[in-house]
C-alpha positions, 0 to 999 in steps of 0.5 A, a space after each residue: 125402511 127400518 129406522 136407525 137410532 144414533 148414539 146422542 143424546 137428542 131425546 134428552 131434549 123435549 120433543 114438541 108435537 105440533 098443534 093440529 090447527 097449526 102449521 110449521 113448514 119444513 123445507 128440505 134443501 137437497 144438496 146432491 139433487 139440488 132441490 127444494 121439498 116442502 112439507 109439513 113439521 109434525 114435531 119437533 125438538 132441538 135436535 131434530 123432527 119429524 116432517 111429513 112430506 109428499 116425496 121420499 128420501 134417502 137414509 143418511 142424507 145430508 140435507 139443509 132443513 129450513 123451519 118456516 113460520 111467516 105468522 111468528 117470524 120463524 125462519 131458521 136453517 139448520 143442517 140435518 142428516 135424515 135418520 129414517 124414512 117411513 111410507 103412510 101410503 097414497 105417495 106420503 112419507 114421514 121423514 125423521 130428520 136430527 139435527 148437526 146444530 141445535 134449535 135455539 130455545 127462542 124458537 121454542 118460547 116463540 112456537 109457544 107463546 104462538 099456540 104451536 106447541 105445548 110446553 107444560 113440563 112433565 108432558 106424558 103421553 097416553 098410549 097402549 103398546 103391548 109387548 113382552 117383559 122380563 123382570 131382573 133374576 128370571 127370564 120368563 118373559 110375561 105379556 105386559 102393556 106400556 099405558 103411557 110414558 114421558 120423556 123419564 120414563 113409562 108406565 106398565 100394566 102387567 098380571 105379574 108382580 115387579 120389585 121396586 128397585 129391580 130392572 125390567 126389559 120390555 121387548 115389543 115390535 116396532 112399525 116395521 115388525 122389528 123386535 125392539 128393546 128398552 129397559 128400565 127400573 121399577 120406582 113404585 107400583 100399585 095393585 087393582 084386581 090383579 093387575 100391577 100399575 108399575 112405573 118405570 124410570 129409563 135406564 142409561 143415556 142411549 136407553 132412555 133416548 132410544 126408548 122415548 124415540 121408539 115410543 113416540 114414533 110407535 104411536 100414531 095417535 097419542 094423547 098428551 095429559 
């Protein structure tokens, strides 16, 4: 199922990867079904997570999430609304939740003292998606590769010169083979045997959101610098 992107300002809240030798129960609590699903937290931030589970949901669901971690005493429930529903395959799901009410930061000084997530600032995540980009005043569009990104902005490797300043479109298909936009503004640019190193700030509440959202979720494997 395509995911949906609500208009909030959730990615503006720093998205936590869980470390991969910890676990972080996700309990979901379905209201209507009147059942309890348990899975495992793949990230998290305060206004929402991403959860894998072994059963399916339903786009728009209204569910009770109930974050465990019995080594820390973490145990938190927070009323959610599920956003998007993904299938791995073998009968997995990954399920992205957002939150009505927020995660206390405790929580996350918590999970961080803990080892379970990494709260260095600036986090910016390596990564090679490939897509189209068109640069302000011309609508030829050029093949181009995001490299990384953060929770500000990304970083574009492109044959074709940009103007710091100017903005750019980036379009690339997303898991589920839709078309996907962002946009943002060049802030520098280096050059190495042709190839141009642009980095690139996102452009306004919803973009930058939307864009750190898509990215993540885009790249299954990630590797954090």
């Amino acid at each position: 199922m395509p995911g949906a992107h609500y208009k909030n300002d959730r990615r503006h809240q720093a998205r936590y990867t869980i470390a991969p030798d910890k676990v972080v129960i996700g309990q979901i609590e379905r209201k209507q079904a009147d059942e309890n699903i348990q899975g495992e937290l793949l990230d998290l931030s305060s206004c929402g997570s991403k959860v894998s589970l072994r059963t399916n949901l339903t786009f728009s669901e209204k569910v009770n999430f109930r974050i465990l971690v019995p080594e820390v005493s973490i145990d938190i429930s927070v009323h959610a609304i599920v956003a998007w529903v993904r299938s791995i395959g073998n009968d997995d799901w990954h399920v992205g939740c957002y939150f009505t009410t927020r995660i206390p930061d405790e929580i996350f000084d918590q999970l961080g003292v803990a080892g379970y997530i990494d709260r260095r600032r600036g986090r910016r995540w390596k990564v090679s998606i490939s897509g189209v980009a068109r640069w302000e005043l011309s609508s030829q569009a050029y093949p181009v590769e995001i490299v990384d990104y953060s929770g500000r902005g990304f970083c574009l490797l492109s044959g074709r010169a940009g103007i710091v300043g100017s903005m750019v479109c980036f379009e690339f298909h997303d898991m589920d083979g839709a078309i996907q936009t962002i946009f943002g503004q060049v802030k520098w640019q280096t050059c190495s045997d042709g190839q141009y190193r642009q980095g690139c700030e996102f452009k306004g509440i919803s973009t930058c959101s939307k864009g750190v959202e898509l990215l993540h979720d885009l790249s299954t494997v990630v590797t954090p610098t």
